[in-house]
C-alpha positions in Angstrom: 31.2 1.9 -16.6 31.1 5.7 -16.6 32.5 5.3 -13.2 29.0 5.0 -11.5 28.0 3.3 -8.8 27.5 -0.3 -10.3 24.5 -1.2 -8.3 23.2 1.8 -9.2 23.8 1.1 -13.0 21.8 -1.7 -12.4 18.8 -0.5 -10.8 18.8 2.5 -13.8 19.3 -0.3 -16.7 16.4 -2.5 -15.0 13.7 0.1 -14.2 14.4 1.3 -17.8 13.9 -2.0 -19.1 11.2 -3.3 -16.7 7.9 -2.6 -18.0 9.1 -3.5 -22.2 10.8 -6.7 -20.9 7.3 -8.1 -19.1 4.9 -7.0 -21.8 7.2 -9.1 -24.9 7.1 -11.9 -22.8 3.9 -11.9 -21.6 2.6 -14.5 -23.5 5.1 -16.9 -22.1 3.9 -16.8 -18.6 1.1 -14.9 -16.2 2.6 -11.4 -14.8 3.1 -12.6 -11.8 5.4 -14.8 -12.4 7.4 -13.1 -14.9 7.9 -10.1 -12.6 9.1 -12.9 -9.4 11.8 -13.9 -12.4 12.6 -10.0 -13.2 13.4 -9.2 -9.7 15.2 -12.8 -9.6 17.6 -11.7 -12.2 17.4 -7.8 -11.1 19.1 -9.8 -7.6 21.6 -11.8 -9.2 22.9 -8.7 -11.0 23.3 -6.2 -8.4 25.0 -9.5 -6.4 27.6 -9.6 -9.1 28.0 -5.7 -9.7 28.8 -5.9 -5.7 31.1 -8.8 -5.9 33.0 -6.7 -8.9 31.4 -7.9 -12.0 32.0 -5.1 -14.6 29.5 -4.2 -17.5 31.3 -2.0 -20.5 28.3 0.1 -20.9 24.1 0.3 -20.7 23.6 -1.6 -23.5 26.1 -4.5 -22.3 24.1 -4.8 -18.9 20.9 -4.6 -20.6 21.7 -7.2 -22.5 22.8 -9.4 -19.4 19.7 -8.2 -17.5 17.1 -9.9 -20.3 19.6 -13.0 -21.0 18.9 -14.1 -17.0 15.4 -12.8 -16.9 15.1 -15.4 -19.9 17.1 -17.9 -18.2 14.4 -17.4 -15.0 11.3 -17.7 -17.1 12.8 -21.0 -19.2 13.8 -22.2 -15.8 9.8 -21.2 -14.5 8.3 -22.9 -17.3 9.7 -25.9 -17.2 9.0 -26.3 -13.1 5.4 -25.8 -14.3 5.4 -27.7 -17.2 6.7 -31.0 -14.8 9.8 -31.0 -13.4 8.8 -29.7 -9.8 5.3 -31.6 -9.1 4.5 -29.2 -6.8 4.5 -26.3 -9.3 2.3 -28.1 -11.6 0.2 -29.2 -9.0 -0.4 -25.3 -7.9 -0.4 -24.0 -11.6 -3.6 -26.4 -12.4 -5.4 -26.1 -9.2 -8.6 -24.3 -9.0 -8.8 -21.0 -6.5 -11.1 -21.2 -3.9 -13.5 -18.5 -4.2 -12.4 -16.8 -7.7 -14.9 -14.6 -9.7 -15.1 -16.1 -12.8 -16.1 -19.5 -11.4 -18.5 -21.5 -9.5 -18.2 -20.8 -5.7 -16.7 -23.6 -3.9 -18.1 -24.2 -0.3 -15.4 -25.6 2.0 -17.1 -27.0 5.0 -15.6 -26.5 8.8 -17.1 -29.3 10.7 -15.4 -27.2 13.6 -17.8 -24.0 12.6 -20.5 -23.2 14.9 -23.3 -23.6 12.9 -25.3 -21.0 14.6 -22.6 -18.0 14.6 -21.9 -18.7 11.2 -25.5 -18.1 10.3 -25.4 -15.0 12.4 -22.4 -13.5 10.8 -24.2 -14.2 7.0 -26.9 -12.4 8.4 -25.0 -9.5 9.3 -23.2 -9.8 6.1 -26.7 -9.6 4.5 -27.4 -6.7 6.4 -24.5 -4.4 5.9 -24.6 -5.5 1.8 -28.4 -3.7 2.3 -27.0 -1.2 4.1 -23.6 -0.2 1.7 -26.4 0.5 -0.8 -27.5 3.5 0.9 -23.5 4.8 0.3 -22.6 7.5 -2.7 -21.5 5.4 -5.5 -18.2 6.4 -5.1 -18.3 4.8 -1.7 -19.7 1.8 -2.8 -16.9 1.6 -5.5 -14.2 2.0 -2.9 -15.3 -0.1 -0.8 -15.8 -2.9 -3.6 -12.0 -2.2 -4.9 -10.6 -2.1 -1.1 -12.5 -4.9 0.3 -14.3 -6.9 -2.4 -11.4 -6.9 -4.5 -8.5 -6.6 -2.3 -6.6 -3.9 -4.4 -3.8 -1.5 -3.7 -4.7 2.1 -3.1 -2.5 2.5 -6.2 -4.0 0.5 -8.0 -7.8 1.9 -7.2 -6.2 5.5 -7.5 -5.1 4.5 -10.9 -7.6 2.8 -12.9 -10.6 5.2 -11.4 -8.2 8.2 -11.7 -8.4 9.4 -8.6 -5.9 11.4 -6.0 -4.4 9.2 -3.2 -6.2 12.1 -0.8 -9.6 11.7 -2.6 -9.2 7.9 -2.1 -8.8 8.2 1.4 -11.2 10.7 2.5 -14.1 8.9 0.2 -13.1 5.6 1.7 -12.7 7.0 5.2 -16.4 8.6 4.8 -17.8 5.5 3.0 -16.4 3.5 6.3 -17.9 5.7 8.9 -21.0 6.0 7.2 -21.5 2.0 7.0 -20.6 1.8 10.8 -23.5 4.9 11.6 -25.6 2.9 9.6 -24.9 -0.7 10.5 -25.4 0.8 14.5 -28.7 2.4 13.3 -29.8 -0.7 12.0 -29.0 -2.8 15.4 -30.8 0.0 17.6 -34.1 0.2 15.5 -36.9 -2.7 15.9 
């Protein structure tokens, strides 16, 4: 094919196809999973393209690409509909902890139960304390920590430059610790 590299071929005809490929079938499965069977059939391709497998142009590997990406997410939904139990198991369980729901609790009879009530105290204490922060601070904080997002991720949805990200997340940081060692000094 146009006497490319065939792995390279590949990586063009799947980044092209990526993002269009994921959002027609997204109603078929959450993004997660569709993306783990994109790069499962990305992986299968460039093994073939290696082992000598031809394509006669784009269009023909494009093809290929979305017939195993379909083949992976037919192959996913039936794990989750019953054929693994484990899959089904994990696709109805509940996450510990998630936003939208009731906090669950797990109790650690190992826990100490006086350092545990120490830590929520200082937990208490520096959620006082983070709302003395610039609200940009406070948001990066939330996204980094509270959140657990990517820097590209927070850098994209609040439209910000990686180097503003990290020198307002850097401040908001030292600013907490001044604080937090303020609060431990004064009465």
């Amino acid at each position: 094919m146009y006497g490319a590299d065939p792995t390279e071929e590949v990586a063009l005809v799947a980044r092209a196809k990526r993002e269009l490929l994921l959002r027609v079938h997204r109603h078929r499965l959450r993004r997660e999973d569709l993306e783990d069977c994109y790069s499962q059939a990305i992986v299968e391709l460039i093994a073939n393209a290696r082992n000598g497998s031809r394509f006669s142009s784009r269009l023909h590997l494009a093809n290929v690409l979305e017939q195993r990406f379909l083949s992976r997410v037919h192959d996913r939904r039936r794990a989750l509909a019953g054929r693994s139990p484990m899959q089904a198991a994990l696709e109805t369980s509940v996450p510990l902890g998630s936003c939208e729901d009731i906090e669950i609790e797990i109790v650690d009879r190992r826990a100490d139960p006086v350092q545990l009530t120490i830590l929520r105290q200082e937990l208490r204490n520096m959620q006082a304390l983070a709302r003395q922060l610039t609200s940009d601070q406070q948001l990066a904080l939330v996204c980094e920590i509270g959140l657990q997002m990517e820097r590209s991720e927070i850098c994209r949805r609040l439209g910000w430059s990686d180097e503003k990200y990290r020198k307002v997340a850097q401040r908001a940081r030292t600013r907490l610790r001044q604080l937090m060692a303020e609060d431990a000094v004064s009465p």
